[in-house]
C-alpha positions in Angstrom: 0.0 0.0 0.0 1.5 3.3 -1.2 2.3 6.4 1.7 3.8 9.2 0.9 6.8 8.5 3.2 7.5 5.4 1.7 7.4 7.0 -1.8 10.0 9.3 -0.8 11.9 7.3 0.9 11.9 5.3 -2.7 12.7 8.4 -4.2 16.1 9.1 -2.2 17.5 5.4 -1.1 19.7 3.6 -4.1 18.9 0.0 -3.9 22.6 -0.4 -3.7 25.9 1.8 -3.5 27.2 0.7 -7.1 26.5 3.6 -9.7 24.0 2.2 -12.1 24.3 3.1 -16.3 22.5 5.8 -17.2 19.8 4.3 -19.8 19.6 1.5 -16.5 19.2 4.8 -14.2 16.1 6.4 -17.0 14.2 3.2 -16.8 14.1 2.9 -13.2 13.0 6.3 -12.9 10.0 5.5 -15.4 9.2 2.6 -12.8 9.5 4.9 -9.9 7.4 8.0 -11.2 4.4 5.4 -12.5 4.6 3.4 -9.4 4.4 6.3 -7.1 2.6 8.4 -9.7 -1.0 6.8 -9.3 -2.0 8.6 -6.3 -1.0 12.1 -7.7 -2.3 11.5 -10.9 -5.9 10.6 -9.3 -5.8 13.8 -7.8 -5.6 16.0 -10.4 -7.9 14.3 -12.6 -10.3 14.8 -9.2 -9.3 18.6 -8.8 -9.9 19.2 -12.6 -13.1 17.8 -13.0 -14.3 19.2 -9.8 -13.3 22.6 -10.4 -14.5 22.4 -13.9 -17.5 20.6 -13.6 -19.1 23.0 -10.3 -17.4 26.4 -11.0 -16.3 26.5 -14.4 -12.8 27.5 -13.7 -9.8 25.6 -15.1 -7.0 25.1 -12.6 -3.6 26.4 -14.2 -1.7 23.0 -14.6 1.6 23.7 -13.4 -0.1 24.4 -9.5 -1.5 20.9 -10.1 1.9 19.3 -11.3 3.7 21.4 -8.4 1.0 20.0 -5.8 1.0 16.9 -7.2 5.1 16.0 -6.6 4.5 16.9 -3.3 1.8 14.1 -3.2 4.7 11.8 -4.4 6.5 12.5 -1.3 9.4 15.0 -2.8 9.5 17.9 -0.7 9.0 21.1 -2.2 7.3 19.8 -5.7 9.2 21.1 -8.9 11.9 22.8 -6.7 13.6 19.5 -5.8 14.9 20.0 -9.7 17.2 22.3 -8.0 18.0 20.9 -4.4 21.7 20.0 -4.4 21.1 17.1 -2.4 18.7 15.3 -5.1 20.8 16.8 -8.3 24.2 15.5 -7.0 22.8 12.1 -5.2 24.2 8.7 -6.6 20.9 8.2 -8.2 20.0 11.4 -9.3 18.8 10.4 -13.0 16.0 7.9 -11.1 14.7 10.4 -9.1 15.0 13.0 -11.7 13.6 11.0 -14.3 10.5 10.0 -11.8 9.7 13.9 -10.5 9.1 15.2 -14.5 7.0 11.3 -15.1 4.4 12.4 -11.9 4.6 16.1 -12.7 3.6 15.0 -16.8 1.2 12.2 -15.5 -0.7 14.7 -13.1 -0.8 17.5 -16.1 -2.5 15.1 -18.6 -4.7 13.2 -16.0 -5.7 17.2 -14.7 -6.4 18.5 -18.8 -8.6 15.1 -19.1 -10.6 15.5 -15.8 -11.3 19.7 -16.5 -12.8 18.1 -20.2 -14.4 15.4 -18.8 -15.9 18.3 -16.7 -16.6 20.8 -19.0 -18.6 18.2 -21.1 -20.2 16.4 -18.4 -24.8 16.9 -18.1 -25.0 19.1 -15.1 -28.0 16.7 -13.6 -26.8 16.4 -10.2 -28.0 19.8 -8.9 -31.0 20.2 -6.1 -32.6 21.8 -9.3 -32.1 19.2 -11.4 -34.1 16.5 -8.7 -36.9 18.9 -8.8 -37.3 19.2 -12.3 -37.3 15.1 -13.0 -40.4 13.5 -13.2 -42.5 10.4 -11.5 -41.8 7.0 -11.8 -43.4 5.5 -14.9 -45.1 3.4 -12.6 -47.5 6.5 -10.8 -49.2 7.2 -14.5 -52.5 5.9 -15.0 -54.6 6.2 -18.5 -57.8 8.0 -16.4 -60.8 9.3 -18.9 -58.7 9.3 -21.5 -55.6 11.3 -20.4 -52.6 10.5 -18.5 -52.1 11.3 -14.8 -50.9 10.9 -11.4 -51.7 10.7 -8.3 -50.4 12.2 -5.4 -51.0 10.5 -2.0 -49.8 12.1 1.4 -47.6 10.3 3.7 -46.7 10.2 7.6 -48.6 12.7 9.7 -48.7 16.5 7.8 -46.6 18.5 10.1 -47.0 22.0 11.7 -45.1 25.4 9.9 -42.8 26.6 12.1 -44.0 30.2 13.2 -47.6 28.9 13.6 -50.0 27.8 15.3 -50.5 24.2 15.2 -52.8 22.5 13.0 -56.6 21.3 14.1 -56.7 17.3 14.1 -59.5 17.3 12.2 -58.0 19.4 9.4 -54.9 17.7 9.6 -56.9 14.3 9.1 -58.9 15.4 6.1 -55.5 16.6 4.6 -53.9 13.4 5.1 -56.9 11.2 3.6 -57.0 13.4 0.6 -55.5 12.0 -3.3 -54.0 14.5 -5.7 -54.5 14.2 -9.5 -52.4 16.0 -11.9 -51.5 15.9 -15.5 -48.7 13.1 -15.7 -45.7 15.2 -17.9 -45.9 17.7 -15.6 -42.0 17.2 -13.5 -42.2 17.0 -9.8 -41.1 20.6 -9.2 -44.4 21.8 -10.8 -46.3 19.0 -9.2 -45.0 20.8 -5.9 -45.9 24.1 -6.2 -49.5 23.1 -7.6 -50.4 21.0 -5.0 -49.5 23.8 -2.5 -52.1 26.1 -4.5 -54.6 23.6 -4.5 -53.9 22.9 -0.4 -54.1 26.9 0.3 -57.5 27.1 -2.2 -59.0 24.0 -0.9 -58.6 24.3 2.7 -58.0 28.2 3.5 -54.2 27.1 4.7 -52.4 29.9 5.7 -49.4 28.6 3.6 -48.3 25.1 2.8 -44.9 23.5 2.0 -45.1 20.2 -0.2 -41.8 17.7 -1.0 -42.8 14.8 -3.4 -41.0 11.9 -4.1 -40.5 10.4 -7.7 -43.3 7.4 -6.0 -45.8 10.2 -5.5 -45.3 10.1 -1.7 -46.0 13.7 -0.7 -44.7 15.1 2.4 -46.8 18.0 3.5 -46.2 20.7 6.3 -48.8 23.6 6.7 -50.1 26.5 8.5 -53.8 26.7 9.6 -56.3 29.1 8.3 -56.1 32.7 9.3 -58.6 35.8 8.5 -60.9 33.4 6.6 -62.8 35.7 5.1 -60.8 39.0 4.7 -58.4 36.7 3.1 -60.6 36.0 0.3 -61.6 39.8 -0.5 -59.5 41.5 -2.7 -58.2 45.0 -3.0 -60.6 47.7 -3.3 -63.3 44.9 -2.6 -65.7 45.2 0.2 -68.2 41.3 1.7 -71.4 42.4 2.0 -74.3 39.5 3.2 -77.9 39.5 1.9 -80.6 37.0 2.2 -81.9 35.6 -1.3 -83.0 33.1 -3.3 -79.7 30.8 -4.1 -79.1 28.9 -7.4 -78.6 25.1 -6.5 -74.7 24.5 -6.9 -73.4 28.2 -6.3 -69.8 28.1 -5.0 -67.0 30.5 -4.0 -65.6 32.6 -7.0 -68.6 32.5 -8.8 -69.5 35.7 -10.6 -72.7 36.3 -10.1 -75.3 39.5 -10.9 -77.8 40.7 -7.6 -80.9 42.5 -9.0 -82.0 45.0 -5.9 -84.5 47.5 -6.3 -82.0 50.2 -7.0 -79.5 48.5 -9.3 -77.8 45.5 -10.5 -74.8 44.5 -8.8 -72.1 42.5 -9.8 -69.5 40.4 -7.6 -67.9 37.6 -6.4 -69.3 34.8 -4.8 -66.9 34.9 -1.4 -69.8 32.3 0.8 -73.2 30.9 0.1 -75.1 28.3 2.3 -78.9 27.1 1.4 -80.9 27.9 4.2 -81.7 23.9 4.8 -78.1 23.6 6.7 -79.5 26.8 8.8 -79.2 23.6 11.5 -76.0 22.9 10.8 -72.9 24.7 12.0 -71.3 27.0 9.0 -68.4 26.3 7.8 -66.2 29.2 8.6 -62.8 29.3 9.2 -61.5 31.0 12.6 -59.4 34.1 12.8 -57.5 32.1 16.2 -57.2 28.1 15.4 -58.5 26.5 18.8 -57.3 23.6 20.2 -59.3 20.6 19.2 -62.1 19.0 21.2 -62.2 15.2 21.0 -65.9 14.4 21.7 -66.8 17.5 19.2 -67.3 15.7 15.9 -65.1 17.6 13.0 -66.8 20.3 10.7 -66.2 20.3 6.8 -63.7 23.0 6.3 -65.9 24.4 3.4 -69.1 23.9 1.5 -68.2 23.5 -2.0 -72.0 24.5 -3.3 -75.2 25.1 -2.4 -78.4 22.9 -2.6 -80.6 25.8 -3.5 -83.5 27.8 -2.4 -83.9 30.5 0.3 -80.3 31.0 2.0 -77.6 33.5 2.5 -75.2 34.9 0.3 -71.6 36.9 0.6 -70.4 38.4 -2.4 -67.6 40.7 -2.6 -68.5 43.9 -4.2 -67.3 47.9 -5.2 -67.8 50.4 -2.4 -70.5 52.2 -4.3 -72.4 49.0 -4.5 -72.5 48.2 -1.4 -75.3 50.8 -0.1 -78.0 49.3 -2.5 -77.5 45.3 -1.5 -77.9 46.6 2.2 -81.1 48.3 1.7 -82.6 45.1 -0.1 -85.5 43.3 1.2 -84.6 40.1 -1.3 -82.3 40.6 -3.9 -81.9 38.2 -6.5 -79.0 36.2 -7.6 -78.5 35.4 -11.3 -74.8 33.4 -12.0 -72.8 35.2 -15.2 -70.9 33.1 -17.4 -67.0 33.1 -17.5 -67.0 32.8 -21.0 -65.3 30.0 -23.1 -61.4 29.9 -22.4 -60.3 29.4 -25.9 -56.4 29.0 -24.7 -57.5 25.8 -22.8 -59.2 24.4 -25.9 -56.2 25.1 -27.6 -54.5 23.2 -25.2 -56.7 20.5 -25.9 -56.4 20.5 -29.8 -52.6 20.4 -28.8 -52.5 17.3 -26.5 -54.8 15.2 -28.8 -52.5 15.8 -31.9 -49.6 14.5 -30.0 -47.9 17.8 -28.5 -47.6 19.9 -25.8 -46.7 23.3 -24.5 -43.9 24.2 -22.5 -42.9 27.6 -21.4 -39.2 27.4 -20.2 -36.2 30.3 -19.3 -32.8 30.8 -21.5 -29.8 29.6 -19.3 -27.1 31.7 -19.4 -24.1 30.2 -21.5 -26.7 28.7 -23.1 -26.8 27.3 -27.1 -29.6 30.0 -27.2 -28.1 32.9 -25.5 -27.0 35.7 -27.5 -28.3 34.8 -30.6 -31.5 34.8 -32.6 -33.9 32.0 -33.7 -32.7 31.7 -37.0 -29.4 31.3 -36.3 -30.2 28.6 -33.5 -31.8 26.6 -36.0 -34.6 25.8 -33.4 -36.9 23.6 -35.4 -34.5 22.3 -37.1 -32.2 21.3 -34.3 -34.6 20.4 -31.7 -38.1 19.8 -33.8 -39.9 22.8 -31.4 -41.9 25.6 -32.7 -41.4 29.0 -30.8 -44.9 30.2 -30.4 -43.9 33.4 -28.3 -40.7 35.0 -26.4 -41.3 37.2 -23.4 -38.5 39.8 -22.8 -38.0 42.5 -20.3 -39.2 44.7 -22.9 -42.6 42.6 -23.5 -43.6 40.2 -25.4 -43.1 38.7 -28.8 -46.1 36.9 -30.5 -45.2 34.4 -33.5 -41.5 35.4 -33.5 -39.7 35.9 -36.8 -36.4 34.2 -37.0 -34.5 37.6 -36.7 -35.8 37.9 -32.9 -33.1 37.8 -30.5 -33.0 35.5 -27.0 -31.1 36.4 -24.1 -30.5 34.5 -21.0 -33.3 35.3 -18.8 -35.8 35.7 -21.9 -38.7 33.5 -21.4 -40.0 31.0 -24.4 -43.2 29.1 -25.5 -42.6 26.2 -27.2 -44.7 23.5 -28.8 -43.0 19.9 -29.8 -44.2 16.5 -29.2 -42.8 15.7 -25.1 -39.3 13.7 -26.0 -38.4 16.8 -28.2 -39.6 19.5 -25.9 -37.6 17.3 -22.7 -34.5 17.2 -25.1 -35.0 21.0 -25.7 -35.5 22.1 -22.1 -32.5 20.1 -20.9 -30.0 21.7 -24.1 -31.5 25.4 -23.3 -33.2 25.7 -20.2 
């Protein structure tokens, strides 16, 4: 087993007092420098691939040939070529011969580790774990569309900073399963399901860590300011009693007829007046701590069953004086409209592509140039569909427009080519 004391005691001994030939003397120093030149050599292949590989800097070779003789076990690296006592030894063409071997070993082994380096797919980053996707296994073929689903494990665990979780809310969250589209990568699949928690159940915020299984790990705040929280800007929750389409729910837009004018607002809370009995569901501004023998409440009613019951819809100030004065105001739901960008999304998926949006890395085969000279569809078979700049946006770029790192692109492909293109330029 090789030490570096040993190696230099190698280095300096002569095997016997006789002055050796000096082709005899060359050869033995090629033995010595390989023999004693592994360890060195390893390294600087290590040091150039590291440094390369996580900072992009190339370590000048001759500090890793200087630091690598001293590995060998010659003290003071290239400046034993000058030491007196090495140049003038009974064997100094052996240990001469063996310092410039493990100095030229450790350059080469250093240049072939900073390539390696340079070339090697950065996927071992905490970035790079987020943005893989689930196990093949997790898709299912559900009404005629891939997806996944999410499942929470272990017992969903309090935000530090809050207050702790109800039991009864922390049950409901656990029992819960999360479907999502199946190509979307577990980074996205993340931040959704922490919208869909916060939406779903009024949490106060919501952390969520999935596994490539779909084994969710979820830690949470409870609900705070239930109702002001749902109010926007400029917005002000007025109640009225009327007469309540069946399956009204929260966000619903919805037109009041009064005597004095139509208003329009957001549904904010509705409840028929046939669960006048039951106990609303309303989220507290303080969480309490939880009662065992008091059976748990929903956390919200999704929709109402209809008929006479109570309404809370967020409206203008200057609307707010005629829903008050009211007797019974009447409710009639307003259509969204039809959302033509998800039936495009639609047309997209059942003719084999998709749509990405994605961010220009820096350094990137994309950055600095324009779309033309990228050769995009060429290259990568991915149509740009738009390019969002810091000085807007770009609809149906030309080939002339220019990407920066930074610059955000739409792209449309079939999901191998848009993976390939997000991994060369993302």
């Amino acid at each position: 087993m090789y030490c570096p004391r040993a190696g230099s005691d190698l280095l300096t001994d002569t095997q016997d007092g006789d002055m050796a030939s000096l082709p005899i003397e060359v050869l033995m120093g090629i033995y010595l420098g390989l023999l004693v030149g592994v360890i060195p050599a390893l390294a600087s292949w290590a040091l150039g691939f590291s440094f390369k590989y996580f900072t992009g800097v190339t370590l000048p070779g001759f500090a890793v040939a200087v630091l690598a003789i001293a590995l060998a076990g010659v003290s003071g690296g290239l400046m034993a070529l000058a030491d007196r006592s090495i140049t003038q030894a009974p064997n100094a063409e052996r240990v001469i011969t063996a310092i410039i071997l493990v100095g030229m070993v450790s350059m080469y082994a250093h240049s072939k580790g900073d390539q390696l380096g340079a070339n090697f797919p950065k996927r071992l980053s905490l970035k790079g774990l987020r943005e893989k996707k689930l196990s093949a296994d997790m898709v299912e073929f559900v009404g005629g569309r891939d997806e996944v689903r999410i499942r929470v494990i272990g017992d969903v665990a309090d935000m530090e900073g809050y207050p702790p979780l109800l039991e009864p809310l922390r049950a409901e969250i656990r029992s819960e399963e999360w479907r999502f589209p199946a190509d979307l990568r577990i980074g996205e699949l993340e931040r959704r399901m922490e919208e869909r928690l916060k939406s779903e159940f009024d949490l106060g915020d919501a952390s969520v860590s999935i596994d490539e299984q779909g084994r969710a790990t979820v830690v949470a705040a409870p609900p705070f300011s239930g109702l002001s929280k749902r109010v926007g800007n400029n917005r002000h929750a007025v109640s009225a009693d009327a007469l309540l389409p069946t399956g009204l729910a929260r966000n619903d837009e919805v037109t009041v007829l009064t005597e004095d004018a139509q208003v329009r607002g957001t549904v904010v809370s509705a409840r028929s007046a046939s669960s006048a009995d039951e106990k609303p569901a309303e989220t507290p501004a303080e969480p309490e701590v939880a009662d065992a023998e008091t059976p748990p409440t929903p956390v919200q009613a999704p929709t109402t069953d209809g008929g006479e019951g109570r309404l809370t819809v967020a409206v203008t100030r200057t609307d707010v004086q005629p829903l008050l004065r009211s007797a019974q105001p009447k409710v009639v739901v307003e259509p969204r409209g039809t959302h033509r960008e998800y039936e495009l999304v639609s047309l997209l998926r059942r003719a084999g592509s998709r749509f990405r949006r994605l961010t220009v890395r820096a350094a990137g085969p994309l950055d600095g140039t324009t779309l033309r000279d990228a050769h995009v569809r060429e290259a990568y078979d991915v149509a740009i569909v738009a390019v969002r700049t810091p000085d807007g946006w770009q609809v149906a770029p030309r080939g002339d427009a220019a990407v920066a790192a930074g610059d955000e692109l739409y792209a449309i492909g079939s999901r191998d080519a848009l993976d390939a293109f997000v991994e060369a330029v993302a």
